[in-house]
C-alpha positions as CSV (number, residue, x, y, z in Angstrom):
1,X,19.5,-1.5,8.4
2,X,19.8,-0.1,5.0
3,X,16.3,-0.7,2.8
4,X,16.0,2.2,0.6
5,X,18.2,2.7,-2.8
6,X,20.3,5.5,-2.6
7,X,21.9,8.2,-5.4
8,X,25.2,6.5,-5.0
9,X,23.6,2.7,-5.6
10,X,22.3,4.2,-8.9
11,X,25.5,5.4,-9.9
12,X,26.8,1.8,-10.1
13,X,24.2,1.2,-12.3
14,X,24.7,0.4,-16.2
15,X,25.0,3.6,-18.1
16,X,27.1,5.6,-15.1
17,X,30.2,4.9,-16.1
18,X,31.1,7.8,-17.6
19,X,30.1,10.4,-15.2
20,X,31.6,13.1,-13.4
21,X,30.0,14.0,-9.6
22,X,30.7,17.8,-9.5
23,X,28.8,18.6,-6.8
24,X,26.8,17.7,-3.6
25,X,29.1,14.5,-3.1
26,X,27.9,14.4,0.4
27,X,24.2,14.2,-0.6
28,X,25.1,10.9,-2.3
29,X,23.5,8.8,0.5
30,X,20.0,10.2,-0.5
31,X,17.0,8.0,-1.0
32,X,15.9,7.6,-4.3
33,X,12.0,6.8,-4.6
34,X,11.6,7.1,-8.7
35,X,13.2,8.9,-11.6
36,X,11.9,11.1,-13.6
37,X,13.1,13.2,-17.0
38,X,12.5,16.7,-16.8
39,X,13.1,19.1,-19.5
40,X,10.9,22.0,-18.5
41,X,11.8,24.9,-15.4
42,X,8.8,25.1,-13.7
43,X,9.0,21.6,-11.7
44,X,8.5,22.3,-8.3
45,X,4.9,21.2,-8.2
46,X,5.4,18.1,-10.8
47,X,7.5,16.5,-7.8
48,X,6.7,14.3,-4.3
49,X,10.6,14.3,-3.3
50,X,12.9,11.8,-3.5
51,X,13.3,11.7,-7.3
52,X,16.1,11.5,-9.2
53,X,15.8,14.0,-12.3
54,X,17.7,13.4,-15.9
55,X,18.0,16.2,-17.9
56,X,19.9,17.6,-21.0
57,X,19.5,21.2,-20.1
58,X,17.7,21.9,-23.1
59,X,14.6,24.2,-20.7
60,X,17.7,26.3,-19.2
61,X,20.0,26.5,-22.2
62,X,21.8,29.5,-22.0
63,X,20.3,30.9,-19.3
64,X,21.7,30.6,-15.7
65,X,18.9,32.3,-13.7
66,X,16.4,29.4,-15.4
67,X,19.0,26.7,-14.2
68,X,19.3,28.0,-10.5
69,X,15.8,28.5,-10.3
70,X,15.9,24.6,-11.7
71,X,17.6,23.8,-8.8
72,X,16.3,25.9,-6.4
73,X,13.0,24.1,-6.7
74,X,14.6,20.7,-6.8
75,X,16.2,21.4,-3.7
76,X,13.2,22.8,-2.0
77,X,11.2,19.7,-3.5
78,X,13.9,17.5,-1.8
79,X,14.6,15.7,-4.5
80,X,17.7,13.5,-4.8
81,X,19.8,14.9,-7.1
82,X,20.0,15.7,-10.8
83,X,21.7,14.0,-13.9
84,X,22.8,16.4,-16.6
85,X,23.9,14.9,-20.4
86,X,26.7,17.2,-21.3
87,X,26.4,18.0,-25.2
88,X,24.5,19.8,-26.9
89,X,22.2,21.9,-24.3
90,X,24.9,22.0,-22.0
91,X,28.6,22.2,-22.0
92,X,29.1,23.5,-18.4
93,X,28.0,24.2,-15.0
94,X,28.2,27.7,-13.4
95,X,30.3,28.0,-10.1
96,X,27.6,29.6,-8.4
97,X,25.3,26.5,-8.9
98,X,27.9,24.3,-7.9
99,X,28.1,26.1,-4.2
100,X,24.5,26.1,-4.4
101,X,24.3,22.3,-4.5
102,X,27.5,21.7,-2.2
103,X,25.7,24.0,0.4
104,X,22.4,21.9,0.1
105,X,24.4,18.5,-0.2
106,X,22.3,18.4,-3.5
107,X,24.3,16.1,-5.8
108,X,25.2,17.2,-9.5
109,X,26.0,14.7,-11.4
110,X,27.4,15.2,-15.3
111,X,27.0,12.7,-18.0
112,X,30.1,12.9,-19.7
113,X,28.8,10.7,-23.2
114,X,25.5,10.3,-24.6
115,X,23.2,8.0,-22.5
116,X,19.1,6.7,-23.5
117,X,17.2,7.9,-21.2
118,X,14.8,5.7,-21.8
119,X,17.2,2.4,-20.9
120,X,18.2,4.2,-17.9
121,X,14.7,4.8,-16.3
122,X,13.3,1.4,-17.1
123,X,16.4,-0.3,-15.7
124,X,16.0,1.8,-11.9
125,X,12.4,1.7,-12.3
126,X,12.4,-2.2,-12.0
127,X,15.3,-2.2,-9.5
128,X,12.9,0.3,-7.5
129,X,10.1,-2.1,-7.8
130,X,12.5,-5.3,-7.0
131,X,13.6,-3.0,-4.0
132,X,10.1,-2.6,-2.9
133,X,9.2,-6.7,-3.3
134,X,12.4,-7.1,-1.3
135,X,10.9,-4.7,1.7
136,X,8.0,-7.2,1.5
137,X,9.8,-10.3,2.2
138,X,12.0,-8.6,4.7
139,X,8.8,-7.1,6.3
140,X,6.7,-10.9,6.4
141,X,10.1,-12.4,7.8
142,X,10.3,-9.9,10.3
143,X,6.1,-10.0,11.3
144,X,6.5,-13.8,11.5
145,X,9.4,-14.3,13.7
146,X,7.4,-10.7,15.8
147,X,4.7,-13.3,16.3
148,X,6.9,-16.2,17.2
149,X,7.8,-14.1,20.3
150,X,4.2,-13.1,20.9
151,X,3.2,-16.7,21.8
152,X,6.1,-17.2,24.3
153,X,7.0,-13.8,26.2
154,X,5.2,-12.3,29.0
155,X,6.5,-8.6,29.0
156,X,6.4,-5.9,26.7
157,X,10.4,-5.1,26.7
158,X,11.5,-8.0,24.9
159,X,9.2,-7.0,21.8
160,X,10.9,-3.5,22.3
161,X,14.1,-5.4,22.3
162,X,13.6,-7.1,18.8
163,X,12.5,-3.8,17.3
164,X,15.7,-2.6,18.7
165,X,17.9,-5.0,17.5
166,X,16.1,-5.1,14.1
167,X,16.5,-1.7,13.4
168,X,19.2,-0.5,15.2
169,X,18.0,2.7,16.5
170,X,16.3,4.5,20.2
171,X,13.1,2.9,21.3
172,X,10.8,4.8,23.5
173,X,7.2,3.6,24.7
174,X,5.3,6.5,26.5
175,X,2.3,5.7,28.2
176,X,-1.1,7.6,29.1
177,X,-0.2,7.2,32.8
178,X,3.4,8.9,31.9
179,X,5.5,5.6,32.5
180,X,8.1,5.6,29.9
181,X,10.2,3.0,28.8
182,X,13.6,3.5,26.7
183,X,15.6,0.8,24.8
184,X,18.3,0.8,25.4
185,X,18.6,2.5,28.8
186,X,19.8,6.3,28.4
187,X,21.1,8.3,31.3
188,X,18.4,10.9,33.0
189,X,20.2,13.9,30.7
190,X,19.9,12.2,27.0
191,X,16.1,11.2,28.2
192,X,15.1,14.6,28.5
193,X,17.1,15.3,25.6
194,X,14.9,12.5,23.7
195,X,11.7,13.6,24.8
196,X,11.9,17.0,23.7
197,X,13.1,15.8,20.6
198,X,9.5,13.7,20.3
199,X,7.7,17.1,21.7
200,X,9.1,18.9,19.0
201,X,9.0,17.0,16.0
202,X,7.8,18.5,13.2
203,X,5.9,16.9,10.1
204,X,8.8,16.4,8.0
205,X,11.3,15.2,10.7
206,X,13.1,12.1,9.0
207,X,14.6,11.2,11.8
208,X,11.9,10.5,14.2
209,X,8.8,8.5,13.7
210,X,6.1,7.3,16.3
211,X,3.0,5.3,16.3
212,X,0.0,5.5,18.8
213,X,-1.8,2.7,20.4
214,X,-5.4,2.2,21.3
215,X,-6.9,-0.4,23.1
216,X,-10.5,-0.9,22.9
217,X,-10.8,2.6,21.2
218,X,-8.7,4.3,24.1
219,X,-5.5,5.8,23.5
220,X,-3.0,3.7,26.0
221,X,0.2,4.5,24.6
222,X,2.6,6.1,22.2
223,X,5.5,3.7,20.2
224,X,8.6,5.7,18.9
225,X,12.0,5.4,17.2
226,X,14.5,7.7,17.0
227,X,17.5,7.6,14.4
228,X,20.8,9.4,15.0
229,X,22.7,8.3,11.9
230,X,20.7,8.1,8.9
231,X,16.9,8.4,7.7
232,X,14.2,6.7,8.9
233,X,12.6,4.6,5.4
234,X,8.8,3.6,4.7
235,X,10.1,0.6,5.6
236,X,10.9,1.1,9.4
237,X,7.2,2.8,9.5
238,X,6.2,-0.3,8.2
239,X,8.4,-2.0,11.0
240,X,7.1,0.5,13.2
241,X,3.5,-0.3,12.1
242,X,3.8,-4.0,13.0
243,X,5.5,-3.7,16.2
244,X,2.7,-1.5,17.6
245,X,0.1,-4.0,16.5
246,X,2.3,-6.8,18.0
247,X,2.3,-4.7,21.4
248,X,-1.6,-3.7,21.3
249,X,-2.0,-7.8,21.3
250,X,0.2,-8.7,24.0
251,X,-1.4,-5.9,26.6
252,X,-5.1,-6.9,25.0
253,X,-3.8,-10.1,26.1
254,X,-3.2,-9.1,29.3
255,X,-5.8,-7.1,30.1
256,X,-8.3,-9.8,29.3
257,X,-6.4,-12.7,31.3
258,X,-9.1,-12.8,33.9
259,X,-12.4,-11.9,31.8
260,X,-15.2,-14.0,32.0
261,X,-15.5,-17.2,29.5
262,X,-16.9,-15.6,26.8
263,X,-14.7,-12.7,26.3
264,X,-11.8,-15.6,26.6
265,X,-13.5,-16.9,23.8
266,X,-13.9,-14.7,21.7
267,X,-10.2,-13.8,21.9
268,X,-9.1,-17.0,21.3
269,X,-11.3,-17.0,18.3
270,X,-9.4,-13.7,17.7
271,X,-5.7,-14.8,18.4
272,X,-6.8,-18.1,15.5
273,X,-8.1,-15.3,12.9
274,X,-4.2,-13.4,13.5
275,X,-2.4,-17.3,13.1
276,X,-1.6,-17.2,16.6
277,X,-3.2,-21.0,17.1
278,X,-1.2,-24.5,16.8
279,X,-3.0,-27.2,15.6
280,X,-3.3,-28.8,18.8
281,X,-4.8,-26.0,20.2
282,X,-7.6,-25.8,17.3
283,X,-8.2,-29.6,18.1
284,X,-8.6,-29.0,21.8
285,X,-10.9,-26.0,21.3
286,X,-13.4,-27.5,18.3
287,X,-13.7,-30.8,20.4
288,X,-15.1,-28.8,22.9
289,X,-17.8,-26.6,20.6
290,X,-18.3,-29.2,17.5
291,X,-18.8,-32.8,16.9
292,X,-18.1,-32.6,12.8
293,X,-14.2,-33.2,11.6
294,X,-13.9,-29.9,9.2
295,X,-12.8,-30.2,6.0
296,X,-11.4,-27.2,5.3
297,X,-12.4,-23.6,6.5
298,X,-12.7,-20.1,4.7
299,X,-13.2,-16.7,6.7
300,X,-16.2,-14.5,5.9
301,X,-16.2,-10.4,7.2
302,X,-19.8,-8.7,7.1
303,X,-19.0,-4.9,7.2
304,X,-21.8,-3.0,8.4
305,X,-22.0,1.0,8.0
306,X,-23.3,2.7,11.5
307,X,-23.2,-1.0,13.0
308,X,-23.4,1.1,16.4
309,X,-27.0,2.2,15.3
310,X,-28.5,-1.2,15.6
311,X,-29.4,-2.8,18.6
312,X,-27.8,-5.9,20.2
313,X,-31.0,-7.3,19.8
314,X,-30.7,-6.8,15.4
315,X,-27.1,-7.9,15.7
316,X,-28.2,-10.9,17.3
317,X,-30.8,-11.8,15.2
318,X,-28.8,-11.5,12.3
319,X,-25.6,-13.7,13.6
320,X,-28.7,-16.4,13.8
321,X,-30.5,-16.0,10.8
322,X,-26.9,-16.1,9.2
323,X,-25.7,-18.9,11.2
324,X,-29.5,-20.9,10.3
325,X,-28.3,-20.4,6.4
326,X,-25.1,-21.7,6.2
327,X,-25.5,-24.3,8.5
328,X,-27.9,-25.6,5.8
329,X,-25.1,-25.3,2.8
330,X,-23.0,-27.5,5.2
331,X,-20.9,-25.1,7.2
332,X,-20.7,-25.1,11.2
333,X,-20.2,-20.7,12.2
334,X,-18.0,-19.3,14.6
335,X,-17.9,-16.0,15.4
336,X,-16.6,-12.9,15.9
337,X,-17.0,-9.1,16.5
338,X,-14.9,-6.4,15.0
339,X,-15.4,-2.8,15.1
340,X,-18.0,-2.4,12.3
341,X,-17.3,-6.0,11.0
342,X,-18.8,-9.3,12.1
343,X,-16.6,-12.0,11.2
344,X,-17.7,-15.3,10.2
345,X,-15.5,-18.7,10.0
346,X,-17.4,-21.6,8.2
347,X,-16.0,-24.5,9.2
348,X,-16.9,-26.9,5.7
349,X,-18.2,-30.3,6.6
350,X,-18.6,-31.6,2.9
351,X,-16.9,-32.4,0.3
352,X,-14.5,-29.0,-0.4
353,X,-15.1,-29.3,-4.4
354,X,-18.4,-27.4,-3.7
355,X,-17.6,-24.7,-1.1
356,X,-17.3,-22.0,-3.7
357,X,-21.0,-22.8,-4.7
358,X,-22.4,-23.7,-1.5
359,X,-20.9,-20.3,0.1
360,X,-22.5,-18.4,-3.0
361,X,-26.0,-19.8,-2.9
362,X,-26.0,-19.1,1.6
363,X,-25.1,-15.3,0.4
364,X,-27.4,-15.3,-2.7
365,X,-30.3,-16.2,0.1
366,X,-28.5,-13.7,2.8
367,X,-29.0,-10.9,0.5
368,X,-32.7,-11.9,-1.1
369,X,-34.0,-12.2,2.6
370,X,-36.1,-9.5,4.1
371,X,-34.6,-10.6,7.8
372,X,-32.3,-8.1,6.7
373,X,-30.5,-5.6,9.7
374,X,-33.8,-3.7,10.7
375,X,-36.3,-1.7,9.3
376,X,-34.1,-0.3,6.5
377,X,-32.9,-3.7,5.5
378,X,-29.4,-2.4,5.0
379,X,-27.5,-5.0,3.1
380,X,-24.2,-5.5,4.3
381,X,-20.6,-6.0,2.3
382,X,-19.3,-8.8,2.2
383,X,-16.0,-10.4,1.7
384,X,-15.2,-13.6,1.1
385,X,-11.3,-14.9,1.7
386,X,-9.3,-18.1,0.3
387,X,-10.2,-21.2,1.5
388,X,-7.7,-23.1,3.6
389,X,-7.3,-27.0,4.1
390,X,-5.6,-26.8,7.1
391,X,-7.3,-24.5,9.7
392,X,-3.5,-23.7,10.9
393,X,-4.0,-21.0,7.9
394,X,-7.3,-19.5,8.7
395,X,-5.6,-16.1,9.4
396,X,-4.5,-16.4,5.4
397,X,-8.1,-16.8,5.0
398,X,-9.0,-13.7,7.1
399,X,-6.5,-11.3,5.5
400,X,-7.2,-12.2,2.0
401,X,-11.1,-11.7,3.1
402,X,-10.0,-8.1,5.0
403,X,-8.5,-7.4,1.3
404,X,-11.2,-8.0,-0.2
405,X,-13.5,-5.7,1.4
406,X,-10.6,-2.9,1.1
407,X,-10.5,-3.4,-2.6
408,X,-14.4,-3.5,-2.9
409,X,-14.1,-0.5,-1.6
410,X,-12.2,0.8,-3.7
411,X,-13.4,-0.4,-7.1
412,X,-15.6,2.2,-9.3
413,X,-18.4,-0.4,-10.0
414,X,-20.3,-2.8,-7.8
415,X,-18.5,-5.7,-6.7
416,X,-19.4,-8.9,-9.0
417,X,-17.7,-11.3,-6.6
418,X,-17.6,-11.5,-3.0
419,X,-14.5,-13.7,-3.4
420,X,-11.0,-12.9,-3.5
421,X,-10.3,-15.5,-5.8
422,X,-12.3,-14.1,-8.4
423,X,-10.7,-10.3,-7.7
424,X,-7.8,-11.3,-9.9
425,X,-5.9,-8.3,-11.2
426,X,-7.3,-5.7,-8.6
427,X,-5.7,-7.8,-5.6
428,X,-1.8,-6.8,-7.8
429,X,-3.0,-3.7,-8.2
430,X,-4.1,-3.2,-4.4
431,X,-0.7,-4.6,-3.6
432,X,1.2,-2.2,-5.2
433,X,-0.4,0.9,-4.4
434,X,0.1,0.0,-0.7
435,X,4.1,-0.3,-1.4
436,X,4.6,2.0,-4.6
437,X,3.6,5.5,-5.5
438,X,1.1,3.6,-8.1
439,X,0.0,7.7,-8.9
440,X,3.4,8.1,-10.4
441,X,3.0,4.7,-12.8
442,X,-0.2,5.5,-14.2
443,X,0.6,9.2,-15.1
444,X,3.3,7.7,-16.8
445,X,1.5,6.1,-19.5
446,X,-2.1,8.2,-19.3
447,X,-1.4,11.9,-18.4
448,X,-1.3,12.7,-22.1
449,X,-4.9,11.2,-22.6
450,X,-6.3,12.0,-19.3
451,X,-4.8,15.9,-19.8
452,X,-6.2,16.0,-23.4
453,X,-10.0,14.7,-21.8
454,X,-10.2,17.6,-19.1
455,X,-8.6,20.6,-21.3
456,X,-10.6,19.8,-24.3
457,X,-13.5,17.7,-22.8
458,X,-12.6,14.9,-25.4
459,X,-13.7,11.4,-25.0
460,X,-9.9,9.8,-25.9
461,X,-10.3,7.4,-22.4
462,X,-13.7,6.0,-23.1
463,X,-12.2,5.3,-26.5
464,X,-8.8,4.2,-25.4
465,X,-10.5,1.4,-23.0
466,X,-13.6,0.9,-25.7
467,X,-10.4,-0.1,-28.2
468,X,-8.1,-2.0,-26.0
469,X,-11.7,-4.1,-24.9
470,X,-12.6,-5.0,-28.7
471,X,-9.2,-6.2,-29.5
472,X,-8.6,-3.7,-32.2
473,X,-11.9,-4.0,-34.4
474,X,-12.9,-0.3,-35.3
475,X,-15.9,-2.0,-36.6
476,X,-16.7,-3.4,-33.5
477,X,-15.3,-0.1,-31.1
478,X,-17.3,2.6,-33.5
479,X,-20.4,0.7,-32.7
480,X,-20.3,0.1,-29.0
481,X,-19.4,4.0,-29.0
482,X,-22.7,4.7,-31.0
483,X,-19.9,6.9,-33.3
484,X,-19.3,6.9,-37.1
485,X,-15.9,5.5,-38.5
486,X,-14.3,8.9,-39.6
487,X,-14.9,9.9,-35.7
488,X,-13.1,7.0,-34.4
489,X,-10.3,7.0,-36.6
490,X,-9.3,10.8,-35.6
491,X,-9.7,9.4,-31.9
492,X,-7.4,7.1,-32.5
493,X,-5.2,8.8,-34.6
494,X,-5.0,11.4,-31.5
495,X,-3.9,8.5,-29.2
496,X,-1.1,7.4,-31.4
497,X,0.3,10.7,-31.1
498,X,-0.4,10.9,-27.3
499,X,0.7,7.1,-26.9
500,X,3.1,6.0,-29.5
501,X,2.2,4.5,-32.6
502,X,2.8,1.4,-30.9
503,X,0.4,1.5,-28.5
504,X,-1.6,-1.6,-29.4
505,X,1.9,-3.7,-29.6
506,X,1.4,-6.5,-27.1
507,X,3.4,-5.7,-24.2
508,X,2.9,-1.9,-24.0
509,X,-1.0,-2.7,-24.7
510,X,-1.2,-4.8,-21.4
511,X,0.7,-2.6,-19.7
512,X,-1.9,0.1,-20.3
513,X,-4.7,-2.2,-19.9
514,X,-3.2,-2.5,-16.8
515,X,-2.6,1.2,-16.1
516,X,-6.7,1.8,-16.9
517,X,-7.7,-0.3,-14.3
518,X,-5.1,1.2,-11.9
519,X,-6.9,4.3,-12.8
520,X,-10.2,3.6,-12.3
521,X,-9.2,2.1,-9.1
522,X,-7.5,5.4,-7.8
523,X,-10.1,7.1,-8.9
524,X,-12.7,5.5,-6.6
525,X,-10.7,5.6,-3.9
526,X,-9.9,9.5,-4.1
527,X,-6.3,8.6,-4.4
528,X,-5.5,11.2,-7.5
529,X,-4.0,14.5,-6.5
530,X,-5.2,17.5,-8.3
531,X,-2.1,18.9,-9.1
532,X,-1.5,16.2,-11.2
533,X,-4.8,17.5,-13.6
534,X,-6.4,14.1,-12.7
535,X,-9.3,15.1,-11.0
């Protein structure tokens, strides 16, 4: 299934239709990540692959061992192609960079009349993004009607048969004990064939992606796919991704089918955090454990560093002591053990106006206590998910709680919320750095300020986001800075020429606003390369 945009889907785009393909026409089917304008000849290490370059020749003008080297690199960078504006830089191609391209399958393509640039980035910028929100549905549709199947098959094939069907393409499961599995069947010769394939695939194979799977830390087997026809997309790793979690669940499942009562608790406690519990299920199981109707539940995950350093004996104390304080804010606890998490679901049993306040005040006194983890009194993270009427949803509640211990994480100051609901902008932000190259977007509109800061040790950021936070009031800006007027207005006179003059119009000033935090937020999470003079 096709979920990637390609050169030739751009080239129905507004603004193509006066172009000329003169080279590479086979390369056309290339995958096209994000587009960028390049007027310069030393690229190569500017790029991540995949982009589509525009370009009015104006680095190479005149001068054709500039331009092959130009494309040279862009090849090597395994980028998709290149756009050239015929005019006034350049009024024609040489042959020999024409067989160059045709060789690589690199496409050329010539503007033939003037195009902006500008329109033409922002319009496959947003069809990329649209593209990317589009993999997300496709990928929710695809996890849901995955865990559909979970409830109601017994045997692993049938969930290598949906993957199968899905994404059209060889399935192979290969595990520990050297059973292997292919879907669909091949003959004894294209097996071997297949396998050394896996054996030998190298680290930028697009053709072949595979997945391991552990059970209870232990490596128990190996999911892959092979392609024979096009290449394989972040979007059938992401397939891939959820079919080897959707596997690791059904042989958990199996394995623990005969444990003792507890264990079979705790997985069904488990299997409700994941959604895989009906309602009638729920009912059955709380009748059993509580006397209290819920009203409403919300999911709590306590992430403890070096959890395997305490002793069951401090674990347990502190599952009690945190059990004792919620039960007093009106909350029954069940729980559950994960990794270096301890997940907590409070069932509410008052009235759900005050949960936010009640949960608050039980951490406010989890934190104060010194019945803390033992004699260090580490205090742990928390994370705090949406609450949920209908405990049908508690595994909404759990991811948006898992979230927000990933973006606490991630954030350059101290959480000032354990809730998700009051994360705000940082849970869009998380979003799309998971699904975008969010790197690329934020250079976009700070690399000029964040280069000036590093190569002249300047202050432009703290002043940028000083600026943007007083609304525009110099007055105001100069004095939180502790800096005299004349000072700030060169500052700011530096960022109109690094910005636009119209950096403080509305939309381009929330869209930088935007890009700070983004920043800050790859910053703290190590997520800046150093080639882009970030770090």
């Amino acid at each position: 299934m096709k979920s990637y945009i390609t050169v030739d889907d751009i080239l129905n785009r507004k603004h193509f239709e006066s172009i000329k393909v003169i080279a590479g026409k086979e390369g056309l089917g290339r995958q096209v990540k994000w587009v960028h304008v390049v007027e310069i000849v030393n690229i190569k290490n500017l790029l991540n692959g995949h982009e589509l370059i525009l370009s009015t020749g104006v680095a190479w003008r005149d001068n054709k061992e500039k331009f092959i080297s130009v494309i040279k690199q862009l090849i090597d960078s395994q980028a998709a192609g290149i756009c050239i504006e015929l005019g006034i830089y350049t009024s024609s191609i040489p042959p020999e960079i024409i067989e160059l391209a045709n060789k690589s399958q690199f496409p050329i393509i010539l503007f033939l009349k003037e195009v902006p640039f500008v329109e033409i980035t922002q319009d496959i910028h947003g069809l990329l993004i649209n593209s990317q929100y589009q993999m997300i549905s496709n990928l929710e549709s695809y996890s849901q009607a995955l865990n559909k199947r979970l409830l109601t098959i017994d045997h692993y094939v049938e969930i290598l048969k949906f993957i199968r069907s899905y994404l059209q393409v060889q399935v192979i499961i290969l595990f520990t004990n050297r059973e292997t599995q292919f879907i669909p069947e091949a003959t004894e010769q294209k097996r071997k064939k297949l396998l050394e394939n896996l054996q030998s695939q190298t680290e930028d194979s697009t053709y072949i992606a595979k997945i391991p799977i552990h059970l209870l830390g232990e490596s128990y087997a190996e999911l892959a796919i092979i392609s024979e026809d096009r290449e394989l997309t972040e979007f059938d790793q992401l397939i891939l991704d959820r079919t080897a979690t959707a596997l690791a669940q059904l042989f958990l499942r199996n394995l623990y089918v005969e444990e003792k009562h507890k264990v079979e608790e705790t997985e069904w406690i488990n299997d409700w955090l994941e959604g895989e519990q009906n309602e009638e299920s729920i009912k059955d199981y709380l009748a059993l454990t509580s006397t209290s109707k819920p009203k409403g539940a919300v999911v709590c995950i306590c992430k403890i560093d070096s959890i395997e350093d305490y002793s069951t004996s401090d674990l347990t104390y502190f599952k009690m002591f945190t059990r004792a304080v919620f039960e007093q804010q009106g909350f029954s606890l069940y729980v559950a053990d994960k990794r270096n998490t301890i997940v907590f679901i409070l069932l509410n049993e008052r009235s759900h106006v005050t949960w936010k306040a009640r949960v608050q005040d039980g951490i406010q006194r989890l934190m104060d206590s010194e019945s803390q983890l033992g004699n260090d009194k580490v205090k742990p993270i928390l994370g705090v998910g949406k609450f949920i009427e209908e405990l049908t949803d508690l595994h909404k509640s759990y991811q948006t709680a898992i979230e927000t211990i990933r973006i606490q994480n991630r954030m350059s100051i101290p959480a000032q919320s354990y809730f998700y609901d009051d994360l705000h902008i940082f849970r869009l932000i998380s979003l799309l750095n998971r699904h975008i190259d969010l790197q690329e977007v934020v250079l976009e509109y700070l690399e000029p300020v964040i280069a000036y800061d590093k190569k002249y040790n300047g202050k432009l950021m703290d002043t940028l986001k000083t600026y943007l936070s007083c609304n525009g009031s110099k007055q105001e800006t100069a004095k939180r800075l502790f800096v005299v007027r004349q000072t700030l207005y060169h500052r700011i006179q530096k960022l109109e020429k690094l910005l636009g003059s119209d950096f403080m119009n509305h939309e381009k000033r929330l869209a930088i606003e935007f890009m700070i935090l983004s920043y800050e937020f790859l910053i703290s999470s190590n997520q800046l390369k150093e080639k882009k003079q970030v770090l």
